[in-house]
N, C-alpha and C positions, 0 to 999 in steps of 0.2 A: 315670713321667713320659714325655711324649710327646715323640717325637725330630720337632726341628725341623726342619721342609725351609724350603724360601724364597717358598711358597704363600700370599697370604693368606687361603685357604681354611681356614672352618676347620671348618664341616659343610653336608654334603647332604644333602636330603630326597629326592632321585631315586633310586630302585631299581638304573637301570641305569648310574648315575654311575660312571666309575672316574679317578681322579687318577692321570697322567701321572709317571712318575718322574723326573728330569732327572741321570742321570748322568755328568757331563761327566768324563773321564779324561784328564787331563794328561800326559802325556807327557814326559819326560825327556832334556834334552838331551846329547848324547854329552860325555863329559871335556873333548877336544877344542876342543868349540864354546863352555863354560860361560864366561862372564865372572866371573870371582868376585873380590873384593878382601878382604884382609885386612888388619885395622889394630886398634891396641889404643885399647880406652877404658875410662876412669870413670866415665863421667857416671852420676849416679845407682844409682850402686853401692858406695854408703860408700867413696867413698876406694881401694875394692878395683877391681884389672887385669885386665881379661878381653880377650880376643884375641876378636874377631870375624870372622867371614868372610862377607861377604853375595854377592849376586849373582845364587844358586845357583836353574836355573828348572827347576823339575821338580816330582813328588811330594812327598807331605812325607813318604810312607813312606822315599821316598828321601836324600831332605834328614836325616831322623834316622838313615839308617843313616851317612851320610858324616859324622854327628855324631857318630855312637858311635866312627867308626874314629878320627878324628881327635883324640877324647879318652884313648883305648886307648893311641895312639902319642905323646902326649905324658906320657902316666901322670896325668894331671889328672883333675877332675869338668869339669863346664859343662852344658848343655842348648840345645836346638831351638826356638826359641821366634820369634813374630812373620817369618817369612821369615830368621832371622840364627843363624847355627850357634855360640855360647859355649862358648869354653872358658877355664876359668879360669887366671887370671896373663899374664904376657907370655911365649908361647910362637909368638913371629909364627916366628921361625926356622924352627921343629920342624914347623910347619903349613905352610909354602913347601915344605919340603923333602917333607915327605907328600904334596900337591897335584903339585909336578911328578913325583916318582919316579912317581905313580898316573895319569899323562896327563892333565892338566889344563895345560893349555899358556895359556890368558889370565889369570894370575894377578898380582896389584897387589900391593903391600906399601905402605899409606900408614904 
């Protein structure tokens, strides 16, 4: 299957055609500056508590890896999904206390 770019191009008849690649590299902003909030919800999840933390402006290679720590140090599962870091149950505690020890100094707790 063909990997989708955001071209609506979808062939050439020109020899010497070549498509432009558009690599935009997001960049990560320092612990420090991230605004990120954390708060628990249900909605839409049977009934079950997951600790969310959104905010977070950067990669999403980086975005999962602060998801994996963050599930690691609470001993939970959860996943990375739509911009919002899941971790499952209500573990807003254990994730504040991850976020400030690890320099993330603009942290919410709704």
């Amino acid at each position: 299957m063909a990997k989708k770019s955001g071209s609506p191009l979808v062939y050439s008849t020109d020899p010497s055609f070549k498509q432009e690649e558009e690599n935009e590299e997001i960049t990560t902003m320092a612990p420090a500056e991230q605004r990120l909030r954390v708060l628990l919800d249900k909605k839409q999840r049977a009934g079950k508590m997951v600790t969310l933390v959104t905010g977070f402006e950067g990669s999403m290679k980086d975005m999962e890896a602060l998801g994996k720590s963050l599930k690691a140090f609470c001993g939970t599962g959860g996943s990375v999904k739509d911009g919002e870091i899941l971790v499952q149950g209500d573990n807003r505690e254990k994730v504040m206390q991850w976020l400030l020890k690890n320099g993330y100094k603009n942290v919410k707790k709704l």
